[in-house]
Every structure is written in C-alpha cells, then in structure tokens.
N, C-alpha and C positions, 0 to 999 in steps of 0.2 A: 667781039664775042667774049661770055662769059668763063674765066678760067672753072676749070672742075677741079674740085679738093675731096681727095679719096674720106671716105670717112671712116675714123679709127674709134670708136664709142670708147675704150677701154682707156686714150689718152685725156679725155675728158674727167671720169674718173680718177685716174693720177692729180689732176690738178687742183680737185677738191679735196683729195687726200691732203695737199699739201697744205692747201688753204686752210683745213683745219689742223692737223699740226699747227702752223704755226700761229694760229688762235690760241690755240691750251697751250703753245710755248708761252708766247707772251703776255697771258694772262696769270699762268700758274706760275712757271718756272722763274721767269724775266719779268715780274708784273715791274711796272713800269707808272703807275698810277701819279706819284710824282714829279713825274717829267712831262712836259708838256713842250712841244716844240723846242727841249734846249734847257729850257726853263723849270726854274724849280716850282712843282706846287705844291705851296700850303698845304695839307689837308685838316678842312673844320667840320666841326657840326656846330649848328644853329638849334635851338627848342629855344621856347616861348613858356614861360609860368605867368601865375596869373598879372604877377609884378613886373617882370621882368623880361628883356631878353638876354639868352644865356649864350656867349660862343666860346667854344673851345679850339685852339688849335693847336697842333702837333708842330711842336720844334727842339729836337732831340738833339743836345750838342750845343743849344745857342745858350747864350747869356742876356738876362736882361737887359743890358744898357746896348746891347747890341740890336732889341727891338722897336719899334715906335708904332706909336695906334693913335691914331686919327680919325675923328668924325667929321664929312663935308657932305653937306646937306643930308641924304637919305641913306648915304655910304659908309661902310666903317673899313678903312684902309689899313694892313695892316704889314709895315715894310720891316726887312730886316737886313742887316751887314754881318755874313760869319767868314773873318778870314782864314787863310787855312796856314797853318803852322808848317814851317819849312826844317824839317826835321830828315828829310830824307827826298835822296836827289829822283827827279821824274825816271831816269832811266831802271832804279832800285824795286819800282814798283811790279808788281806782280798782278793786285788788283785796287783800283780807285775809285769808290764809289757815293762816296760820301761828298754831301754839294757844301761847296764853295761859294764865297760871293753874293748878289744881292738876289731878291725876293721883293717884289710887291704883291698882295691879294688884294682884290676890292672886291667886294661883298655888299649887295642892296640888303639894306635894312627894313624888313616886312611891315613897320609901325613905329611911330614916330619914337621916341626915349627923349629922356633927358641927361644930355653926352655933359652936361660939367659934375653930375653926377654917378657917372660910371665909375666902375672898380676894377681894374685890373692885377690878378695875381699868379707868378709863372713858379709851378714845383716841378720838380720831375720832368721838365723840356713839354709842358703840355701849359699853355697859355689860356688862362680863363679869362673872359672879360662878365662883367655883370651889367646890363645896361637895362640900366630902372627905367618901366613905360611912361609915358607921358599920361598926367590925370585924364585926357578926354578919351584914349584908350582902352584905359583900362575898363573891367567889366563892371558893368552896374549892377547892384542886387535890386528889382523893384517889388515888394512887400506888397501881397493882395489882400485887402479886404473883405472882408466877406460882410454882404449886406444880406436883412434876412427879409422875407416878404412881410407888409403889412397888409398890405391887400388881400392873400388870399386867406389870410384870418379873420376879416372883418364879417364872414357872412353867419 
C-alpha cells in the first residue's frame, strides 16, 4: 500500500526561496566564474578582424616567463605556473583567495592562422595574443563590372 504524505504547499515555497538565494549568492556576492571544479579558469575573449585573430586573457599577478602559449593543430593552449610566495604561515590567514599553482586553457581556433606568425604581448596581467589569418581565409574583395547593353541601342 501506498504511504500518504500530508501536503504542506508553503514548505515548497521555502525551498525555492532558498534556491534562489543562493543563485544571487553565488552569482553576485561569491561569483565564482574562475573556479571550475577546483580549477582555476582562464577568462578570455576571442574577436576576429579582418586580418586577424585577436585573444585576450586575464592573468592578474602572473609574470611572463611564468606563461607558455602553444598552437597544435586547430587549438591554442594556453598554460601557466604562479607560485605562491611563503610569507606568512597557513594558520595566520584570515582570508586566501588568490590561486596558486598550475592552469591550462585550450581553446578551438574558429579559422585557420598562421601560428609562426603570432604576437604575443602581456601588460597589466592581461595577455594579448595577435594571430594573423591564413591567405585562403581571409575575405576577398571581388570588383563588379558593369557591362552596358549593346543590343538594346541597335534598333
């Protein structure tokens, strides 16, 4: 026989209350956009000019030599190493939020480039990379002619 469950509408309610809370916590308050299972991510953006493709990523605190960017096949990988300075013992901390440690991103590349070509330059903890398209990519301008009737002047 089936158990009977008194029905309370109002504990329902509660629970969506809570559900949203803590959507707007973790969104607003705790965004959290960089961490991914554990893991630090990257954040980039990707655009396309007409030459080029252009990625940008954010890495606040790193040093150049401490990153590497690689192209393999259609990917542009991009790994880094930031250690963390031992200035002050785990137990001293109040709050630690700043990541530590390694990072890899890989990111498909929307159209071909030509990667011995690229540019890469890091100011201000924001990573540009410049990655020139390949000739058959790129857009073609095709110039119309304009032809004029001689037929319908002959009559």
């Amino acid at each position: 026989m089936a158990d009977l469950i008194k029905w309370e509408p109002f504990r329902e309610l509660t629970s969506l209350r809570e559900a949203m809370d803590r959507l707007f916590e973790e969104s607003f308050v705790r965004p959290s956009s960089w961490w991914f299972d554990g893991r630090y991510e990257v954040p980039i953006d990707m655009y396309q000019t007409e030459d080029n493709v252009v990625v940008k990523a954010s890495l606040p605190g790193y040093k150049p030599e401490e990153i590497d960017i690689s192209i393999t096949g259609d990917n542009l990988v991009i790994k880094g190493e930031h250690k963390e300075e031992k200035e002050v013992k785990e137990q001293d901390y109040i709050y630690k939020e700043r990541h530590f440690g390694n990072f890899t991103r890989t990111i498909p590349i929307p159209v071909q480039v030509k990667s011995e070509k690229a540019e890469a330059v890091f100011e201000n903890g924001v990573l540009t990379l410049t990655l020139p398209k390949a000739e058959e990519v790129k857009p073609k301008q095709i110039k119309i002619k304009a032809k004029t009737s001689v037929e319908g002047s002959k009559k």
